[in-house]
VOPAGU-2260 file (C-alpha; in pm, 1 decimal, decimal comma):
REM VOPAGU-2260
SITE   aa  ch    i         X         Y         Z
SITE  UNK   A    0       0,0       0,0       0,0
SITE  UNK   A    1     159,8     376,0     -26,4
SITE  UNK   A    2     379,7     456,8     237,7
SITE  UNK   A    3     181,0     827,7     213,6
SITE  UNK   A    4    -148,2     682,1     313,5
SITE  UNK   A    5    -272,3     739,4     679,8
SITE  UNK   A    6    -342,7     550,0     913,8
SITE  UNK   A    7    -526,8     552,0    1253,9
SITE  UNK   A    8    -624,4     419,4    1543,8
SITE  UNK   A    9    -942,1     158,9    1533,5
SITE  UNK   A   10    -819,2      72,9    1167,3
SITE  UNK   A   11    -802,7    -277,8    1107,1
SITE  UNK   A   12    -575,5    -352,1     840,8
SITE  UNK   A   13    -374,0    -663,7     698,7
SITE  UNK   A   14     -40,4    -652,3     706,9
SITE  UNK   A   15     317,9    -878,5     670,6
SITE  UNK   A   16     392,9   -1025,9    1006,1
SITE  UNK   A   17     688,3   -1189,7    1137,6
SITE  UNK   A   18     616,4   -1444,0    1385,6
SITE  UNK   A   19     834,6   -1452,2    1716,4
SITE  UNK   A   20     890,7   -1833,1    1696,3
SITE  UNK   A   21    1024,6   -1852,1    1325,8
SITE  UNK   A   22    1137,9   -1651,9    1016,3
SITE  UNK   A   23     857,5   -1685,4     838,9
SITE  UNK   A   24     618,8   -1383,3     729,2
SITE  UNK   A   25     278,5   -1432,6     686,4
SITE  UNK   A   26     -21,4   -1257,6     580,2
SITE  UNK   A   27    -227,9   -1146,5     893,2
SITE  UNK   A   28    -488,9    -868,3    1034,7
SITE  UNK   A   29    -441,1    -665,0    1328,6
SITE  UNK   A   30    -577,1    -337,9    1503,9
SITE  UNK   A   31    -376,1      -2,6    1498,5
SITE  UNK   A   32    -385,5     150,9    1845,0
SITE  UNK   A   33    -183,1     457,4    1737,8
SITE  UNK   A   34      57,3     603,0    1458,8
SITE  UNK   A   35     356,5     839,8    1517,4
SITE  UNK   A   36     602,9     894,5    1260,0
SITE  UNK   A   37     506,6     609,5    1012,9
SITE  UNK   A   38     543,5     375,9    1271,1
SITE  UNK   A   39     228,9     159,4    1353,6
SITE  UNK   A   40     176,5      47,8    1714,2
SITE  UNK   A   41     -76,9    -283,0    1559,2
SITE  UNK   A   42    -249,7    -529,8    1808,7
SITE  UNK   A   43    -270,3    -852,6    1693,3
SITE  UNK   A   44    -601,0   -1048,0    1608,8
SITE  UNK   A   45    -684,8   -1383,6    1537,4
SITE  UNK   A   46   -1012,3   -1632,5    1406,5
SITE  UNK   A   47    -954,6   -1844,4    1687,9
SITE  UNK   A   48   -1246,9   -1688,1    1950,7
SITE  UNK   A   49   -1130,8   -1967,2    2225,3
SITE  UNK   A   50    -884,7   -1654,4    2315,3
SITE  UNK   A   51    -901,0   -1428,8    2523,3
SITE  UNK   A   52    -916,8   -1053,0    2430,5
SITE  UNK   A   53   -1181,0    -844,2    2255,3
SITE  UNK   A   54   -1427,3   -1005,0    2031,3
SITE  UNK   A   55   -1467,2    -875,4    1690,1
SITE  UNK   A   56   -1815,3    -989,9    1437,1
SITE  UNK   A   57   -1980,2    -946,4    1164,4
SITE  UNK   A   58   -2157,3    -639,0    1315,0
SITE  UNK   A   59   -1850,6    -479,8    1350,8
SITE  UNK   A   60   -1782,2    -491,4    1015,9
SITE  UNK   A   61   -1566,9    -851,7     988,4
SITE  UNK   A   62   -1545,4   -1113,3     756,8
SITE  UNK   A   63   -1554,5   -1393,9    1019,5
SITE  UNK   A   64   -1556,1   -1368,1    1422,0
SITE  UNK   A   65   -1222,0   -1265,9    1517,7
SITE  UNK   A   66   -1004,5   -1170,2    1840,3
SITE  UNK   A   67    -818,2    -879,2    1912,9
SITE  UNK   A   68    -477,2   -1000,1    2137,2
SITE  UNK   A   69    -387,9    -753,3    2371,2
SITE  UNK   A   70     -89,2    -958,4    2500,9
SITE  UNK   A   71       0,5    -929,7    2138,2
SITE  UNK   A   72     139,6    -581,0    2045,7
SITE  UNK   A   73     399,7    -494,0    1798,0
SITE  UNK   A   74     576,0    -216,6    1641,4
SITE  UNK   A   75     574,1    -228,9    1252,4
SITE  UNK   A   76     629,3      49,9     976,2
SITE  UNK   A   77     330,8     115,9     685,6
SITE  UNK   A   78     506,5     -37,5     426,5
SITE  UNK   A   79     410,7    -404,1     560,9
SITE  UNK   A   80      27,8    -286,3     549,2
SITE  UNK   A   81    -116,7    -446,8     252,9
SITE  UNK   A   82    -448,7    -290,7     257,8
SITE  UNK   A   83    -705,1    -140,2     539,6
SITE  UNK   A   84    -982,0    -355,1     638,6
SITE  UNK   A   85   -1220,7    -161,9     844,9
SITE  UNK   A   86   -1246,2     131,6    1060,7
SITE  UNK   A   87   -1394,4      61,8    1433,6
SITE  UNK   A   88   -1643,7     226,6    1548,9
SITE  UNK   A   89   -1575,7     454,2    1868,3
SITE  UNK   A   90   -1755,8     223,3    2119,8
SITE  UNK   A   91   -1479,3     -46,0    2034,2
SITE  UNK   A   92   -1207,1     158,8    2088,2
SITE  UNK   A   93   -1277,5     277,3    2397,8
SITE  UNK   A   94   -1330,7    -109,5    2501,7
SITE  UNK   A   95   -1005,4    -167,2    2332,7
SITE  UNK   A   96    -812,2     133,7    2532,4
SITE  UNK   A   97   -1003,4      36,9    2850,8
SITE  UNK   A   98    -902,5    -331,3    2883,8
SITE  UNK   A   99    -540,5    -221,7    2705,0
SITE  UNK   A  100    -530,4      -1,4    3021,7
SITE  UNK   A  101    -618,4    -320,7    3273,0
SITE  UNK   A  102    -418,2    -525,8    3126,4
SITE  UNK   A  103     -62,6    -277,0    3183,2
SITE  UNK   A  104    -185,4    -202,8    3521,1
SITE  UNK   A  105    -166,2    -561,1    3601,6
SITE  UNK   A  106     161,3    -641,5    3425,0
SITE  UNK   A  107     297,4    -355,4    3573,2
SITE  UNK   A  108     217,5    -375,5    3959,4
SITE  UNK   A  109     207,4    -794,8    3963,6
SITE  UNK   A  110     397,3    -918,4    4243,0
């Protein structure tokens, strides 16, 4: 996609990944939580809906019920981004930013 095009949070978009466990790059859709720079801050989502995280449907726009990881954050640059998906709608960000919130207060202050 062109590097000029913007970007922002609550757009899901598909993108080349590297997984952590190999070399490999695949194909995969995620959820920008913010843009600075040209660098994408991108949580990671998944079709498997036995995880936990925030579900995603059909209403909100989805091809198939989907999961956004929030122990699954990455940094990644707009020239992996093959194309935008959807934008969310306001209600899901804020659930995204609230339980993104939880979820570094108890990483941060676990014993």
């Amino acid at each position: 996609m062109n590097s000029g095009t913007k970007y922002k949070a609550g757009d899901v978009i598909l993108l080349q990944m590297q997984f952590s466990d190999s070399f490999k790059v695949k194909t995969r859709p995620g959820v920008i939580l913010f843009e600075e720079f040209g660098n994408l801050v991108v949580a990671g989502i998944t079709s498997n809906t036995n995880m936990q995280g925030i579900t995603l449907t059909k209403k909100d726009g989805m091809i198939k019920n989907s999961v956004i990881k929030l122990n699954y954050i990455f940094t990644t640059t707009k020239q992996l981004v093959k194309k935008k998906l959807i934008t969310l709608k306001q209600k899901k960000k804020e659930e995204i930013y609230s339980q993104l919130s939880t979820y570094t207060k108890q990483l941060i202050f676990a014993k």
